[in-house]
Structure formats: C-alpha cells, structure tokens
C-alpha positions in Angstrom: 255.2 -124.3 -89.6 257.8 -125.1 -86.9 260.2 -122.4 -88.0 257.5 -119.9 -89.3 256.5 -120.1 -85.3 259.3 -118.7 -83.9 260.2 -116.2 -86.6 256.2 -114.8 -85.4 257.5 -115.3 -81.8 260.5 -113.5 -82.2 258.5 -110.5 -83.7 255.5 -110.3 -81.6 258.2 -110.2 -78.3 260.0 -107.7 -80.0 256.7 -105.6 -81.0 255.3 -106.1 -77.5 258.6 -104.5 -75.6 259.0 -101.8 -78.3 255.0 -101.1 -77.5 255.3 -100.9 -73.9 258.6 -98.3 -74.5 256.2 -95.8 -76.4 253.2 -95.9 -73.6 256.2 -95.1 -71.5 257.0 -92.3 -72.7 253.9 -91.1 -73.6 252.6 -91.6 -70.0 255.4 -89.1 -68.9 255.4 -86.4 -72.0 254.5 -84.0 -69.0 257.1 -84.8 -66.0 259.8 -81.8 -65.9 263.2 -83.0 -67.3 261.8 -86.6 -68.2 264.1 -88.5 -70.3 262.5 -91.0 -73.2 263.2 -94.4 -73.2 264.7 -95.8 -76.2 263.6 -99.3 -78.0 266.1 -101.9 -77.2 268.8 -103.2 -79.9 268.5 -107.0 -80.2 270.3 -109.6 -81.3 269.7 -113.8 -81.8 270.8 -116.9 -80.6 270.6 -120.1 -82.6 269.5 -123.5 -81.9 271.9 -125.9 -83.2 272.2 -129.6 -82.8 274.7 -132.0 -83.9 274.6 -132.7 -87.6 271.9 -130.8 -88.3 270.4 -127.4 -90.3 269.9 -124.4 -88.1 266.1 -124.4 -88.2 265.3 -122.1 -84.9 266.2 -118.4 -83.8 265.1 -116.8 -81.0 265.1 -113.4 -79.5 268.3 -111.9 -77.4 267.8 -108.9 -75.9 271.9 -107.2 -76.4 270.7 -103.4 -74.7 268.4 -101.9 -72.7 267.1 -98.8 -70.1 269.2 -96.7 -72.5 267.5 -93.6 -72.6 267.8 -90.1 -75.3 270.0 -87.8 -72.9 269.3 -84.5 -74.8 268.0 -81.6 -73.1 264.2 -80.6 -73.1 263.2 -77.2 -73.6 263.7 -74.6 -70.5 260.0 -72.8 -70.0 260.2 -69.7 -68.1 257.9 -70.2 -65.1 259.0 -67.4 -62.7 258.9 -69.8 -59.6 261.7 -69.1 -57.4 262.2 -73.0 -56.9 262.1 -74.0 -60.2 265.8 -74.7 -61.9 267.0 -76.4 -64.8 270.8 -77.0 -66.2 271.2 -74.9 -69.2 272.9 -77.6 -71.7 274.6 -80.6 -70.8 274.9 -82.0 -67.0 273.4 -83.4 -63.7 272.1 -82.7 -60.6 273.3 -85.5 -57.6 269.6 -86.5 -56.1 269.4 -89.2 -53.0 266.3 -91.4 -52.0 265.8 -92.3 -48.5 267.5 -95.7 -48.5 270.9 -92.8 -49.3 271.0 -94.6 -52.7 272.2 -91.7 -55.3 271.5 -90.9 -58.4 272.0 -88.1 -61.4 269.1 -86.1 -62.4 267.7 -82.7 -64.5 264.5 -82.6 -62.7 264.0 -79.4 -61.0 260.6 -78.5 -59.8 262.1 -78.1 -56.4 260.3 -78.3 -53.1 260.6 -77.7 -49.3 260.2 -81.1 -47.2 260.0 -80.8 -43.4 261.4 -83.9 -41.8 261.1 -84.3 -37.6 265.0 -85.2 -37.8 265.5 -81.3 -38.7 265.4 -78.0 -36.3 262.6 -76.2 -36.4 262.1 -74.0 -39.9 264.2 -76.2 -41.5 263.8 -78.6 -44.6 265.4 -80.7 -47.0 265.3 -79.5 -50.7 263.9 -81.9 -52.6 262.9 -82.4 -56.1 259.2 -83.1 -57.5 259.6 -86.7 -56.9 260.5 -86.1 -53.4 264.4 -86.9 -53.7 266.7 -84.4 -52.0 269.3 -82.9 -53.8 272.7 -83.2 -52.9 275.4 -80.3 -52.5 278.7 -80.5 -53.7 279.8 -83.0 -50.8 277.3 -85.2 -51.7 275.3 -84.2 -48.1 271.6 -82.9 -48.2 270.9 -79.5 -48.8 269.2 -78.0 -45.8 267.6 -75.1 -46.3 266.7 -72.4 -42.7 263.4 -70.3 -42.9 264.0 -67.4 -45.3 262.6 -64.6 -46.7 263.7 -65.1 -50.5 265.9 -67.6 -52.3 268.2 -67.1 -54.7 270.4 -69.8 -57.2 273.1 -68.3 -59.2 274.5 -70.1 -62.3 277.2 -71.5 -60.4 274.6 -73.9 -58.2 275.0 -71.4 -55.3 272.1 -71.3 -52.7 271.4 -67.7 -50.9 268.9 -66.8 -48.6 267.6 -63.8 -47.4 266.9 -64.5 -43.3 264.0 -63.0 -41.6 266.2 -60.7 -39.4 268.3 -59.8 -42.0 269.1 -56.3 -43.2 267.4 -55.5 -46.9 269.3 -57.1 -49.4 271.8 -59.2 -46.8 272.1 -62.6 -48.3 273.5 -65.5 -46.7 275.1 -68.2 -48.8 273.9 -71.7 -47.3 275.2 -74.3 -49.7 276.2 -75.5 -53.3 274.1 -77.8 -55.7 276.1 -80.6 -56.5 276.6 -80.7 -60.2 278.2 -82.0 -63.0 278.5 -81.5 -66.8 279.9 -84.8 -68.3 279.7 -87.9 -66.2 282.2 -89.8 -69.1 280.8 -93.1 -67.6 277.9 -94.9 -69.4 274.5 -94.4 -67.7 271.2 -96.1 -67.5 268.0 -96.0 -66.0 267.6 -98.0 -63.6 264.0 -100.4 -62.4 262.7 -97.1 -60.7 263.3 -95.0 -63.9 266.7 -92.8 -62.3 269.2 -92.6 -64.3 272.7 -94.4 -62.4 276.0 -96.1 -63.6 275.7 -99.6 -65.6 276.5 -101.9 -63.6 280.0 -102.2 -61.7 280.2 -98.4 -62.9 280.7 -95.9 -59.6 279.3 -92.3 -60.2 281.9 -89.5 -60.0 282.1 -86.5 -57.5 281.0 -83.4 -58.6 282.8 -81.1 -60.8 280.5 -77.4 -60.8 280.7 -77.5 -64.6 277.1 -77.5 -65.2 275.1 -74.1 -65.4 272.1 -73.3 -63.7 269.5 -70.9 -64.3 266.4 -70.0 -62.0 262.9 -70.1 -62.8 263.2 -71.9 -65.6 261.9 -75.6 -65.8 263.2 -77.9 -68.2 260.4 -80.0 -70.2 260.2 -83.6 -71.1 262.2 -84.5 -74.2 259.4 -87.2 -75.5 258.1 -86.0 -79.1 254.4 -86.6 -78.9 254.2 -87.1 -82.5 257.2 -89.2 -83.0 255.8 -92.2 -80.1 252.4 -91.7 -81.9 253.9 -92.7 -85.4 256.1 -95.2 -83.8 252.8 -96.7 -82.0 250.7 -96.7 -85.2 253.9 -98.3 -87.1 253.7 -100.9 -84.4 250.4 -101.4 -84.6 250.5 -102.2 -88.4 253.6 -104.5 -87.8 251.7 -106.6 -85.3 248.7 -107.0 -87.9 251.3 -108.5 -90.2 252.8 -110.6 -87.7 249.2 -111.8 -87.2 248.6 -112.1 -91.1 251.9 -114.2 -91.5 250.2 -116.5 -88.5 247.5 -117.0 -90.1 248.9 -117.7 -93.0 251.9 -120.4 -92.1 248.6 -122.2 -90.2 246.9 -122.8 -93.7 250.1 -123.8 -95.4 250.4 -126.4 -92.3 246.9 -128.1 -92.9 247.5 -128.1 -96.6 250.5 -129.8 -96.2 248.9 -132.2 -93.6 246.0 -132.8 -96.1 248.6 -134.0 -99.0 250.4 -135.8 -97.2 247.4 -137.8 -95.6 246.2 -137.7 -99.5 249.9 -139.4 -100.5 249.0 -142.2 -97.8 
C-alpha cells in the first residue's frame, strides 16, 4: 500500500498540472497572437536509505512555462491598428514598472497618458503594454489623420495640416525575427529570457503587415481530447486507489488471521 500511494500521488500531481495547462489555453483560444502553454516534461527523485530497497518515487518537475512558438493564423480585419508579424519574430512590448518583454499581439490601441502633450499617446497593445521602437523607447504617436505601417515596422502619419497625401514618418517598431536565446513565459504569461538570459536589441528582420491580426495558436479540439484523455486517466488513478486499499485490508485481515 505504501508504495502503491505515491505511485497514485505522483500521477494525480501530474494529471492535476497537465489539467490546469489545457483550461489555460482554452480560457485564451480567443486573445490575438496567444501562445499555448505546453504540459511540463517531468522527471523523479528517489528516496533511498542506507541498506535498503528503493521503495518510494516522487514527482520532479525538470521544465516548465515553455510554450508552442508557432504562428497563428493572420485574419484580415481592415483595422488600421491591427498588425501582425508575417512568419517568425517579435515585437519589444514594456509594462509600466519599464520591465520588457517580446510579443506577437497586435490589436493596437491609442493610450493618453497626462505625462504626454496634448494629442498625443502611447501605442499600446490590447493588454495595455506599449510597444517599443527600435531604441527600445515608447512609441509616441501625434494627432493624425491616417496611419500607416509598412512591412519594414515603419510608422507614418498623415497630420491634420498636412497637404493630401504628405506623410510624416514618426518612428520604427522595434522588431526582431530570431531571438537565438531560450524563452519562456513568465508568472504574468509574457514571454521573457529564462533566467540569467538578457533579451537582445532589435534587428528589423521581422515583417509586418497591416490590418491583419494574428489568431491564437490553441487547437480547440486538440485541449478537448487532451482534457477528456485526462479525465479518463484520473478515473484510473482513482480505480488503482481503490484498489491498492482492498489489497491493504486483505492483507491486514491475513495477517491478523496468521496471529
């Protein structure tokens, strides 16, 4: 019974964090540019005493808030302040205690802040992050007529005194294409360097296209069968509970009967 225990143990931890990864992504199938958590590789560590069988196990958790980098599909939405990176790469995105992060998200919107001139405001992403140019400063964007992103990240504007069709170029969107560090998500679900990692500058290799948003890489279908296939494992976890308890008390009743 003592080992059966923590082999059930073992499972049923496992189960639960794998469980809690699929509502996850489920509760975010519909957040632009969402990236889906992946189920976390374990390992196990040994209980071992002097002279003695190896009789426990239990549970080591060897990697986790990896996430499925791959691109989601780019809907046309005809919204001048949607974007999305066509293929691989980042945007830089900055929160307000100026900790920075790599993102895809770009359902882009106009903050006004009372630290800015009047008519102007910080572009910011759908979660309220600003996005960064390619110095890593905040993009601040002047009252305008129209707004235009090339593929190169480039911002124009057209003023309201300016001639028809005069376009100002106002700033850069910091992006890059290949990080080559290993990245995570973080505790606030952004996706950062693993630890003791340092996020490099930006290169301008990704491309951009506007109004297009990029959609949520979760497969609806794929958590579902992964729940239900959870679901089923638990019931067996259960089952194998149930019985190593009956086994126990049989054992307990034989050996009382022995006595």
């Amino acid at each position: 019974m003592d080992k059966s225990i923590f082999v059930a143990l073992n499972a049923m931890q496992s189960l639960q964090s794998d469980m809690r990864t699929h509502a996850q992504n489920l509760a975010n199938i519909s957040v632009p540019a969402y990236k889906a958590d992946l189920r976390s590789y374990r390992g196990s560590t040994y209980l071992e005493a002097e002279n003695t069988l190896t009789t426990r196990a239990y549970q080591r958790g060897v990697s986790s808030n990896q996430f499925d980098s791959s691109p989601g599909a780019n809907l046309k939405t005809d919204r001048p302040l949607d974007i999305a990176i066509k293929g691989r790469g980042y945007f830089y995105i900055r929160d307000n205690k100026d900790t920075t992060y790599l993102s895809r998200r770009g359902d882009l919107q106009l903050l006004g802040s009372k630290d800015l001139a009047s008519g102007q405001t910080y572009l910011a992403d759908g979660s309220g992050y600003k996005l960064l140019d390619n110095n890593l400063k905040p993009i601040i964007v002047p009252r305008h007529n129209e707004i235009i992103v090339n593929e190169l990240g480039e911002i124009f504007v057209e003023l309201p005194n300016a001639e028809n069709g005069e376009r100002t170029r106002i700033a850069a969107l910091g992006t890059i294409k290949d990080p080559k560090i290993r990245l995570q998500k973080g505790l606030i679900g952004k996706i950062e360097p693993l630890p003791g990692g340092k996020l490099p500058k930006p290169d301008q290799t990704a491309k951009v296209v506007q109004t297009f948003l990029e959609s949520s890489n979760v497969s609806s279908i794929n958590e579902l069968v992964y729940t239900l296939d959870n679901q089923r494992r638990i019931e067996m976890v259960t089952k194998f509970v149930k019985t190593a308890k009956e086994i126990d008390e049989s054992s307990a009743k034989l050996m009382r009967l022995a006595n």
